[in-house]
C-alpha positions in Angstrom: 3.1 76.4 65.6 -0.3 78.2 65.6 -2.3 78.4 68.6 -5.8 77.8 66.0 -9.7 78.4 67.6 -10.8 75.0 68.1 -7.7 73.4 70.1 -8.1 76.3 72.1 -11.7 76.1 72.6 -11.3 72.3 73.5 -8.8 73.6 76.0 -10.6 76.1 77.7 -14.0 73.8 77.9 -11.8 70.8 79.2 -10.2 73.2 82.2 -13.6 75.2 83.0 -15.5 71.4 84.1 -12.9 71.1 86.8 -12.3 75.1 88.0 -15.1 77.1 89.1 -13.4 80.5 86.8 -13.8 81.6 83.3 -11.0 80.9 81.1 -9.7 82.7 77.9 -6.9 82.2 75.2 -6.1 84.7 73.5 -4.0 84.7 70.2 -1.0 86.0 68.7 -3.0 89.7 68.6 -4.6 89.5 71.5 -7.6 88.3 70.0 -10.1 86.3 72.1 -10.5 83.2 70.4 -11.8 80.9 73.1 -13.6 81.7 76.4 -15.8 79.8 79.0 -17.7 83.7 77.7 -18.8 82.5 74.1 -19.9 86.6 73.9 -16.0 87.6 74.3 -14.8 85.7 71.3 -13.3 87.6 68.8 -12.8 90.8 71.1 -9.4 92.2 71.7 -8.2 91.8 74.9 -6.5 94.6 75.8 -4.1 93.2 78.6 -3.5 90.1 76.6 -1.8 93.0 74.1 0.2 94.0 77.1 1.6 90.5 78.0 2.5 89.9 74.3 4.8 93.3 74.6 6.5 92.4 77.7 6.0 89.4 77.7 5.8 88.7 81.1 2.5 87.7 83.7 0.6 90.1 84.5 -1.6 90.1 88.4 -4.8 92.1 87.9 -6.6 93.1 91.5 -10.0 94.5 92.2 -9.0 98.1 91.1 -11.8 100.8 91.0 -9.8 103.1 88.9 -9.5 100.2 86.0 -13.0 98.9 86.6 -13.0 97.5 82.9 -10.4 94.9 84.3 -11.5 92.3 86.5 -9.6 90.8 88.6 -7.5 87.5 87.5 -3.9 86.2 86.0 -2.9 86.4 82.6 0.3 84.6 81.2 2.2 84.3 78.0 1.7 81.0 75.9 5.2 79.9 75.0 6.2 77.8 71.8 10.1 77.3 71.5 11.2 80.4 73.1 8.6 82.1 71.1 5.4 84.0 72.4 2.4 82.7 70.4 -1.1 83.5 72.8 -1.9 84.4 76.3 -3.9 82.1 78.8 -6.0 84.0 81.9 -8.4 83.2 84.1 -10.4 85.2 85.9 -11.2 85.6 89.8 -9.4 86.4 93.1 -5.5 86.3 92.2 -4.5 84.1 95.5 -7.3 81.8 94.2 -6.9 81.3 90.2 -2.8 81.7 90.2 -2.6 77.9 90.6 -4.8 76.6 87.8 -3.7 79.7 85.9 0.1 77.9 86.1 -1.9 74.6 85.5 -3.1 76.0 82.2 -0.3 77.8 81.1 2.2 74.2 81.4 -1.1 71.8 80.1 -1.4 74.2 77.3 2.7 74.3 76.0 2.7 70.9 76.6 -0.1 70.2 74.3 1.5 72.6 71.5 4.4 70.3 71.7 2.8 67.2 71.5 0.4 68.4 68.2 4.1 69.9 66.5 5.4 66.5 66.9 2.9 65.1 65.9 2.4 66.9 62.8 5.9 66.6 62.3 6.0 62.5 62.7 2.5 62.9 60.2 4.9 65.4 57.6 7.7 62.3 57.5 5.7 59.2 57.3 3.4 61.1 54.1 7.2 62.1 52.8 8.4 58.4 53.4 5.1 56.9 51.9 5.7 58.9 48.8 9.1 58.0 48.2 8.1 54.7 48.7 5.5 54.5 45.9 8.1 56.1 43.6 10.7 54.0 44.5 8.8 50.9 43.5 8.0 52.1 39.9 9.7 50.2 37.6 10.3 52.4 34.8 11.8 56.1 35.9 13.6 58.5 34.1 17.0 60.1 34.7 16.1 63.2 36.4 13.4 60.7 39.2 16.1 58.4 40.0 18.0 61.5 41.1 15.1 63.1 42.6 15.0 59.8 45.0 18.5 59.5 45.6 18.0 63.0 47.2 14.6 62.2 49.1 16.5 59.3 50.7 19.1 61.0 51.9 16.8 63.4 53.8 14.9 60.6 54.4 18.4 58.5 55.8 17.9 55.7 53.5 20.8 53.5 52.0 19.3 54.2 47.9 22.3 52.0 47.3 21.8 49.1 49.7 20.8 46.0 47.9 17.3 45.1 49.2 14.3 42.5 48.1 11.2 43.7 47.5 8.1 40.7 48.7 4.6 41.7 47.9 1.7 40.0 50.4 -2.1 39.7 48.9 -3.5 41.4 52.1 -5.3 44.4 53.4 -3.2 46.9 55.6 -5.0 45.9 59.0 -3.9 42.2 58.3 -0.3 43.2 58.6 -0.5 44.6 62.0 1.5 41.7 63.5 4.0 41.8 61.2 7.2 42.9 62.9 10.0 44.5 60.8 13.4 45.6 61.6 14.4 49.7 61.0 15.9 49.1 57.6 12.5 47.5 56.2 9.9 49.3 54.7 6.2 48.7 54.2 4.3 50.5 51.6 0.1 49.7 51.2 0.4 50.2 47.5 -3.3 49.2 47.4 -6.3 47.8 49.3 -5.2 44.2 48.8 -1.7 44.7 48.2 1.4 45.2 50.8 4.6 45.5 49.7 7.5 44.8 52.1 11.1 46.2 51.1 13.3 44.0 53.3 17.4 44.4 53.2 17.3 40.9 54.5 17.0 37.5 54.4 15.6 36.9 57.6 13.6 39.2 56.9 12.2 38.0 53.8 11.8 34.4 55.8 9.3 36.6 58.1 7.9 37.9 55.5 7.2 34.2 54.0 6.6 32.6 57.9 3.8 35.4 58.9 2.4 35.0 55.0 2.3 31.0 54.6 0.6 31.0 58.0 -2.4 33.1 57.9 -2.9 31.7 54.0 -2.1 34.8 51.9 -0.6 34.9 48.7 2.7 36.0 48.7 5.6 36.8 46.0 9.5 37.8 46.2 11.4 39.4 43.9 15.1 39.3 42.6 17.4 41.1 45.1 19.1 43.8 44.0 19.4 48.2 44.1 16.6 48.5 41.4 13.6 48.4 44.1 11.2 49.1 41.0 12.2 45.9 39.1 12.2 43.8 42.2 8.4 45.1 43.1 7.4 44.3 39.4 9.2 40.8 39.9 6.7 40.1 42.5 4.0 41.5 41.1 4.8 39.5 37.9 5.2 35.9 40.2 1.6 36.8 41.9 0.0 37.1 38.3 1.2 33.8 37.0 0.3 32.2 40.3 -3.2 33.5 40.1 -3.1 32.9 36.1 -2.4 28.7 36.1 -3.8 28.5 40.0 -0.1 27.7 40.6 1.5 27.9 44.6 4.1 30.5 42.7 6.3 32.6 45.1 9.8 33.7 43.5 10.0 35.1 40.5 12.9 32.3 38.9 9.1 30.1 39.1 7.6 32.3 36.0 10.7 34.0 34.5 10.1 31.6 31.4 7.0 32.3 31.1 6.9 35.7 31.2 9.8 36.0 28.2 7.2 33.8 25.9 4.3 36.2 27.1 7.1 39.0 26.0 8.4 36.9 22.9 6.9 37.0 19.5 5.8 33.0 20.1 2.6 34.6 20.7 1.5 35.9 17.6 -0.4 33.1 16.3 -4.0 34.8 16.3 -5.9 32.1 14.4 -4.7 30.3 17.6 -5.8 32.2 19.9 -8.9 33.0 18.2 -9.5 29.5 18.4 -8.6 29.0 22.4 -11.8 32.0 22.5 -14.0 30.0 20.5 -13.6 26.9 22.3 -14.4 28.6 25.9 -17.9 29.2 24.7 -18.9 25.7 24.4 -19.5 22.9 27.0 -17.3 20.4 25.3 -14.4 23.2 24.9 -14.3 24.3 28.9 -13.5 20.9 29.8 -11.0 20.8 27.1 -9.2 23.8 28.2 -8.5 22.8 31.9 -8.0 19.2 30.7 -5.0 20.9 28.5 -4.2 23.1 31.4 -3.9 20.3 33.6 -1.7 18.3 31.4 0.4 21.1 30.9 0.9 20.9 35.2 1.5 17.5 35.3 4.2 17.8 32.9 2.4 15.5 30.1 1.8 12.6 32.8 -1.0 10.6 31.3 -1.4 8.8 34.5 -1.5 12.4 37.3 -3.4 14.4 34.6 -6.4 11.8 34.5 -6.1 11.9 38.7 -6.3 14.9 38.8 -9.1 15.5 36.5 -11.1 12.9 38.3 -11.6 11.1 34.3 -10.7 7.7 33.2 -7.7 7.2 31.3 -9.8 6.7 27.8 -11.2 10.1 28.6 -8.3 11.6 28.9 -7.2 10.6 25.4 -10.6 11.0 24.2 -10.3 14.5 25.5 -6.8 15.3 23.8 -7.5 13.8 20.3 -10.4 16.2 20.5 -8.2 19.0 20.9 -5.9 18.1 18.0 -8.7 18.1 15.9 -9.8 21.3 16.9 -6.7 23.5 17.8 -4.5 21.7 14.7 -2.2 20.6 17.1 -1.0 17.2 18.4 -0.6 17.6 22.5 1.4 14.4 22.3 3.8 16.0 19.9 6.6 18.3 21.7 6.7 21.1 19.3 3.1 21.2 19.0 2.4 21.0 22.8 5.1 24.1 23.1 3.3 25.8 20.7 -0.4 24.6 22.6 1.3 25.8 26.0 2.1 29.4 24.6 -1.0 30.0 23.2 -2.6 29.1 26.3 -0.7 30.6 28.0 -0.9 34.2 25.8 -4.9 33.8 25.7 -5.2 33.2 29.8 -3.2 36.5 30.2 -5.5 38.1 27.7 -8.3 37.1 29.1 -6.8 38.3 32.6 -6.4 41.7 31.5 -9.8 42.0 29.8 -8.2 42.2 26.6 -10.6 40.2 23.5 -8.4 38.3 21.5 -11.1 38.2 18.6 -10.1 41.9 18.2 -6.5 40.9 17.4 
């Protein structure tokens, strides 16, 4: 620990409002580098040196022969049985020798508290980095055992079987949330916390504190692989968002992600055509009319409530989009086929990718 200009300075102006002496603190060379004397700084003082050698206090009295002396206490700055600086104060020894032992104790005191500190600082920036790394989902060979070392320094199971739940929120609107030891929360981004919980109560919390305040929330599959259990989540929270579905666990949208994966997709005339028919009036209101029969599971009856439409516009509406899209929505291998392609040109549209380019 390095006794650095401004903490001593703040030290030095902080004692001199309350003592009626000048103060100095003196460095590892018996520089000045802080004095209630702003001309001194950056002198050597020459009885600092001397403490540093013997490293013991030294009692300076009016003495004509050393008139370049005055009068006052100076004392070593210990750091963990290690001499770092010297505190002294100057003025009638019988006078100063209490707020000179004042000093001396305020200021190791305070080195301690900033080296702890900086330590707690060194760990959570060490922990936060493993953290991001351990939720990648893709890592190579030679990362995996990089982290398997990290958390071992960092005494962290890398083997325990945990569940990674991922909260649409900013960092400040976690700071209720309580955790237990073996949990970890990473702020991944300015709207996205990710909790690594090693159980199911506290996955429930995570859920509870979630549900409550109305933030969107996702869990993944439990397992050792923290990356694919992040990128579960993450996956859940896109499909929820996607079809403006209450989505949470990622067994909700494994299907669907295997189609977005699967070749069922690569019907770009189809696609093409879901583009086109967003840029009319007549083909927006075809789109969530498909969208919403796709939710209610083909239910003539709960699409048309939904949609606020009569019954007669609801089939008006779907004979409209066989004629257009080619495909029968009251045919099962054509409404599969419909539901893909919706489903493909949504998660393009999402990503800002143009199907017309395709």
């Amino acid at each position: 620990m390095k006794l650095t200009r401004i903490l001593a300075q703040k030290i030095v102006d902080k004692m001199m409002k309350d003592i009626p002496f000048n103060v100095n603190i003196m460095n590892e060379k018996g520089i000045i580098i802080a004095s209630g004397e702003v001309e001194r700084i950056g002198k050597k003082h020459s009885e600092a040196c001397r403490v540093l050698q013997t490293k013991k206090i030294l009692i300076y009295k009016q003495n004509k022969e050393r008139g370049n002396v005055q009068p006052g206490i100076n004392m070593p700055i210990e750091f963990r049985n290690r001499v770092i600086g010297v505190v002294g104060i100057t003025g009638d020894p019988i006078h100063v020798k209490p707020f000179a032992l004042l000093l001396k104790d305020a200021t190791e005191l305070l080195l301690e508290q900033r080296a702890f500190q900086e330590s707690e600082e060194s760990k959570a920036k060490k922990l936060t980095r493993f953290l991001f790394r351990w939720t990648q989902k893709d890592i190579d060979t030679d990362t995996v055992e990089n982290l398997k070392r990290e958390a071992l320094d960092l005494n962290i199971d890398f083997y325990q079987e945990r569940t990674v739940v991922v909260i649409k929120c900013s960092h400040h609107d976690l700071m209720d949330l309580k955790l237990s030891q073996q949990d970890f929360h990473l702020n991944r981004s300015v709207d996205t916390q990710v909790m690594i919980c090693h159980s199911k109560k506290s996955i429930q919390a995570c859920l509870d504190y979630a549900y409550q305040r109305g933030y969107r929330v996702a869990v993944g599959m439990t397992g050792v692989n923290v990356g694919r259990s992040f990128f579960e989540a993450q996956t859940t929270l896109h499909f929820a968002n996607l079809l403006q579905e209450d989505y949470h666990s990622y067994g909700q949208v494994y299907f669907l992600q295997k189609i977005l994966e699967s070749s069922l997709n690569d019907d770009t005339e189809l696609l093409k055509k879901f583009s086109l028919l967003e840029n009319t009036s007549l083909g927006t209101d075809l789109l969530e009319t498909l969208l919403t029969y796709f939710k209610n599971n083909g239910n003539m009856s709960q699409t048309a409530l939904k949609l606020h439409i009569h019954r007669n516009t609801l089939l008006y509406r779907l004979a409209k989009i066989k004629e257009l899209m080619g495909l029968d929505p009251h045919n099962f291998v054509d409404l599969f086929q419909l539901y893909a392609a919706l489903l493909t040109y949504l998660d393009s549209k999402n990503r800002g990718i143009s199907v017309l380019k395709k």
